[in-house]
C-alpha positions, 0 to 999 in steps of 0.5 A: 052538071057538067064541069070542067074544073078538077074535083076540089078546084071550082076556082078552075072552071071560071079560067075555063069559061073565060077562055071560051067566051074569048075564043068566040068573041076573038075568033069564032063571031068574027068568022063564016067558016066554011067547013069543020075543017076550016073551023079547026084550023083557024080556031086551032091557029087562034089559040097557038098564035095568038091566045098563047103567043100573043094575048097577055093575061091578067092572070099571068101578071099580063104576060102572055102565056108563052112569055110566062112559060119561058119565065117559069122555066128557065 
C-alpha cells in the first residue's frame, strides 16, 4: 500500500488525503484544462494563492497557513 504519511505517523496521511480531496473539489472539478501545462500552473496557483495564502485551516487554529507561518516564526 502506498503511503504518504512518515513510517511512525499514520495520523499524517489523513492531513495528505484531506488536501487533496480539497484541491479537486476547489480547483481541478471546477476547471476544463487545456493542456498539462495549464493544469500546473492553475493547480500550482491554487495552492501558493489561495490554499496557503488565503484557505484558513481548522488544523491551524483556522489560520491560514502563511498567517500560521509568520505566527510561528517571528
Amino acid at each position: 500500500e502506498i503511503s504518504i504519511a512518515r513510517r511512525g505517523c499514520p495520523w499524517e496521511n489523513g492531513y495528505a488525503e484531506r488536501l487533496i480531496r480539497t484541491l479537486k473539489e476547489e480547483e481541478v472539478y471546477l476547471n476544463d484544462y487545456q493542456d498539462i501545462h495549464e493544469a500546473r500552473d492553475r493547480i500550482g496557483h491554487f495552492i501558493t494563492q489561495v490554499y496557503h495564502q488565503k484557505r484558513p485551516h481548522s488544523a491551524l487554529g483556522y489560520l491560514t497557513p502563511a498567517e500560521f507561518e509568520r505566527q510561528n516564526l517571528s
